[in-house]
N, C-alpha and C positions, 0 to 999 in steps of 0.2 A: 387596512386589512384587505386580503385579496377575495374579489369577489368571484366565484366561478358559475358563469349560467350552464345548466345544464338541463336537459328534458329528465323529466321525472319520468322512468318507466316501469318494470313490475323488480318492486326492490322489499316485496313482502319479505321473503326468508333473512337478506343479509340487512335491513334496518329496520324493520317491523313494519312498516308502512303498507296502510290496504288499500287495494286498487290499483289500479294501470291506466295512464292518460298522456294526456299532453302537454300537462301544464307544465311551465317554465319556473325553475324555482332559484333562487341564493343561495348558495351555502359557504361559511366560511370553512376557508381551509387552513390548515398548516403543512409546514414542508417540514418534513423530516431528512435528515441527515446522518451517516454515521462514519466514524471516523475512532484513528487510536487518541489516547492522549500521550503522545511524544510530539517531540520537537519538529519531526520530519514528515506529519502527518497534521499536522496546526491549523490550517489555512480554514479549516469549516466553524473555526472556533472564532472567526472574524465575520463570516458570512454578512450577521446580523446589520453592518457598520455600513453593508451595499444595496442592501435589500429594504424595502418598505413592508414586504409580506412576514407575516408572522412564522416564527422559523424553529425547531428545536436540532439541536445537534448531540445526536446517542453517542457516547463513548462507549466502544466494544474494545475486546482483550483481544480480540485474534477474527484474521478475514475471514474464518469459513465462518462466522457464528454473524458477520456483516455481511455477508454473499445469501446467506438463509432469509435475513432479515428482509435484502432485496424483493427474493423471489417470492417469500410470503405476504407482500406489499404493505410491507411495514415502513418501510423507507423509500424514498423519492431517488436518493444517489448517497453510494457510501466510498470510502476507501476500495481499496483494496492490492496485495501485491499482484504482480504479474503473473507469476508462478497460478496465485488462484485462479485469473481471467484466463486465462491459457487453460488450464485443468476442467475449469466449470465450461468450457466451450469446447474441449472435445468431447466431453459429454454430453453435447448438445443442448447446455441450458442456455438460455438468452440473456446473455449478459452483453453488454456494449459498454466499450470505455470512451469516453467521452472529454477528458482531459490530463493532464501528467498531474502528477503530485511531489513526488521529490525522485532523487538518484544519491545513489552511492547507499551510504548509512549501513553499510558492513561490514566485519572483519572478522579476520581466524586470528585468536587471542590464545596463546601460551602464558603457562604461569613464569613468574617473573624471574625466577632463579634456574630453569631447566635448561636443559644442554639443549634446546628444540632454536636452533638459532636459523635454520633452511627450510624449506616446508618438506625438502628431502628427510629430514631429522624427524619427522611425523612415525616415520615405519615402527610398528610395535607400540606404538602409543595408543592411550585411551582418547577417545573424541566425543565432546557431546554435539549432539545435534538436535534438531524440532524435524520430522519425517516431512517430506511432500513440499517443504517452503526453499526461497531463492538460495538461503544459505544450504541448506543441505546440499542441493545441485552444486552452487559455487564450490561445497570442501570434496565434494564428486568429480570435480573438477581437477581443484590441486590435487588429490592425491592422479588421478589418472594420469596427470599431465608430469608428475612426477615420478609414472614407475610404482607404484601404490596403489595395490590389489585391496578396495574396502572391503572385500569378503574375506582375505587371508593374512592381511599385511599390518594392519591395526586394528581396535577394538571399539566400533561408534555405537554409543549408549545414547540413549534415547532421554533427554533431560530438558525439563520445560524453561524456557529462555528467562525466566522470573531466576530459578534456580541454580543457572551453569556458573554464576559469578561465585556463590558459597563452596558450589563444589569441588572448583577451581584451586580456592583457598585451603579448603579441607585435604585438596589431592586427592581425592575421588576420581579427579580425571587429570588430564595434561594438557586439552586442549580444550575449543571451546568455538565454532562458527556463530556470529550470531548480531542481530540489528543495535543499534542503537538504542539506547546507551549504553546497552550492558558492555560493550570492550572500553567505551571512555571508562566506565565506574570502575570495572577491574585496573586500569590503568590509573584513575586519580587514587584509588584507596591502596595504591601499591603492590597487588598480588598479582599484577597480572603485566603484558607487554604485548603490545601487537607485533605479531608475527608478518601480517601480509593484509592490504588491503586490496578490494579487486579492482581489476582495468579493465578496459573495454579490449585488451586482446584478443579474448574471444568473440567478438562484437556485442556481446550481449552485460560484460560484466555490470557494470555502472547501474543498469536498467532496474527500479526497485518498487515503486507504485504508483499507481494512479486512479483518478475517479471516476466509479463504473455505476452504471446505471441498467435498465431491460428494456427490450425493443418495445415491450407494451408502455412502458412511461412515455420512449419516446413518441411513439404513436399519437397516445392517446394526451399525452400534456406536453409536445414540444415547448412550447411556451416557459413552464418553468426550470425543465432543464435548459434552455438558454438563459433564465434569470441566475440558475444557480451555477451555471459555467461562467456568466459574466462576471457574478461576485467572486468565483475562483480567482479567475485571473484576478483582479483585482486587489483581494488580501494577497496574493501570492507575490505581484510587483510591489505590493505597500510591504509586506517583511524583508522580500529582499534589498529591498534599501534601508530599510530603519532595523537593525540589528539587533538593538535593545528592546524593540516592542517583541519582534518574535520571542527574542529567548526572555524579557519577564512573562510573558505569557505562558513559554513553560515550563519555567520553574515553578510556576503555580501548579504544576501537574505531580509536585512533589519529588520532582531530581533537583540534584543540588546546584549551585550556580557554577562550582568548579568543573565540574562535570559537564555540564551546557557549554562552558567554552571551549574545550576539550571535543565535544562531540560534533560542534557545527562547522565544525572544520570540513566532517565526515560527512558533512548533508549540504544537501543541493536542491534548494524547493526550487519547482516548474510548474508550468500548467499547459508550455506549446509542445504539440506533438508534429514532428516529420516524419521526411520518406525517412529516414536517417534510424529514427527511434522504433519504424514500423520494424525497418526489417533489422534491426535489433533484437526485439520480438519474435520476429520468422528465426532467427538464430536460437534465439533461447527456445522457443519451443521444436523444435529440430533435436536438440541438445538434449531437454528432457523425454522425449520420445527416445532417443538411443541410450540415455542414462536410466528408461523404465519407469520414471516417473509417472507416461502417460501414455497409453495403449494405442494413439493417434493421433497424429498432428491436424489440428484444427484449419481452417481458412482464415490466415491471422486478418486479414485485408476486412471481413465481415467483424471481426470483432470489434474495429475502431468506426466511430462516426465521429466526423471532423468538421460537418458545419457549425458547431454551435463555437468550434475552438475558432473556425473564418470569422465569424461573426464579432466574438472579443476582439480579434485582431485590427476589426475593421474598426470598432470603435475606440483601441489602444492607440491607434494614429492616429483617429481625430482628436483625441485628448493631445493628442501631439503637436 
């Protein structure tokens, strides 16, 4: 268990403790983590395998509710998409991303019998989407990019990503932007057919999440964000070679195994970040600023800290 020394100072109101001094005291810690439970977001559910420190890993539904979590210093380092780390930093919160987590794991999914065979073929069509995340931008994208006015040209309904596969089925809607697994599961249960998946055309398509952390962790505990970047990489080259540990892992998450193989096709777990991926970054957030997403484009360059991803690398080779 990890010991942290620390000076005892005046911690009356936030642990009840009376007095103020000098003395040097223990206390044990745990490291908190949070992450989704899908396949393409996995790697914190191995942590434990690299780590001697006692560890717990939260599963959250959605990054704003694990970005909250951050700031309210409930968590050490959690997920999150890009789309949030860009958003939460032209706002001027303190977030710092700290290592990749995966790429791709999206697509715009038609139902399986519709005349929708071009993304051209979208015009007058119903579309769901989830407001503010990479998918929305991404179908902001194809329609722009094809001549498809989203305020005039079709109809995007606002339907939570748990939902768009029934609604899909039901004909509620015709289309469908949206992460993994929900287009493999449309696709093995038969109602549905991918339309298009994204490319890095626009430099930014592929780009989908990574793990962020706040300048006070770093500050104040460098130390364990480099133990929990280390176990990163770690689980993250141990999955991508053993193929069967990552996906039994998440089919314990309650998706089906047909589905899993179908879906990793669409995912890409990482943990190294380049100039390459930064200014992928600098593209997408550019992108969301002219598609209204975000009132201002941030300083992407402050949002990344890259020593602790040097540091795995350095010891990635010595293992080498």
């Amino acid at each position: 268990m990890r010991k942290i020394l620390v000076v005892v100072l005046c911690f009356t109101l936030a642990l009840g403790l009376a007095g103020c001094g000098g003395d040097i005291e223990e206390l044990d810690t745990k490291i908190n983590v949070g992450t989704w439970k899908t396949a393409q977001t996995i790697q914190p559910f191995f942590y434990q395998d690299y780590l001697k420190d006692p560890i717990e890993v939260l599963p959250f539904t959605n990054p704003g509710d694990m970005k909250a979590a951050l700031l309210a210093d409930s968590l050490d380092m959690c997920g999150t998409t890009i789309v949030t780390a860009i958003t939460a930093a032209s706002k001027g919160e303190p977030v710092v991303l700290v290592s990749g987590l995966s790429n791709k794991c999206s697509a715009l999914v038609v139902a399986k019998d519709s005349d929708i065979n071009t993304a051209k073929d979208l015009k007058g069509k119903r579309i769901a989407y989830v407001p503010g995340t990479m998918h929305h931008l991404l179908l902001l994208e194809v329609l722009s990019n094809n001549g498809i006015n989203p305020e005039e040209d079709v109809e995007l309904i606002r339907i939570d990503f748990f939902d768009m596969g029934q609604a899909l089925a039901q004909g509620t809607i015709d289309a469908f932007y949206s992460g993994e697994p929900y287009p493999s599961i449309a696709v093995a249960e038969g109602y549905g057919k991918i339309l298009l998946y994204p490319d890095d055309n626009e430099g930014f398509g592929i780009i989908n999440s990574a793990m962020m952390t706040t300048k006070d962790k770093i500050k104040n505990n460098p130390k364990v964000i480099q133990k929990l970047v280390m176990a990163h990489m770690k689980a993250t080259e141990h999955l991508k070679k053993d193929r069967e540990a990552w996906l039994n892992k998440a089919y314990e998450f309650g998706t089906d195994r047909e589905v899993l193989y179908v879906s990793a096709d669409n995912i890409e777990l990482f943990w190294d970040i380049d100039d390459h991926y930064i200014e992928s970054v600098k593209n997408l957030a550019q992108r969301m600023f002219e598609q209204g997403l975000i009132t201002e484009v941030p300083d992407v360059n402050e949002i990344f800290d890259l020593r602790f991803i040097k540091n795995a690398e350095k010891e990635l080779h010595n293992e080498k």
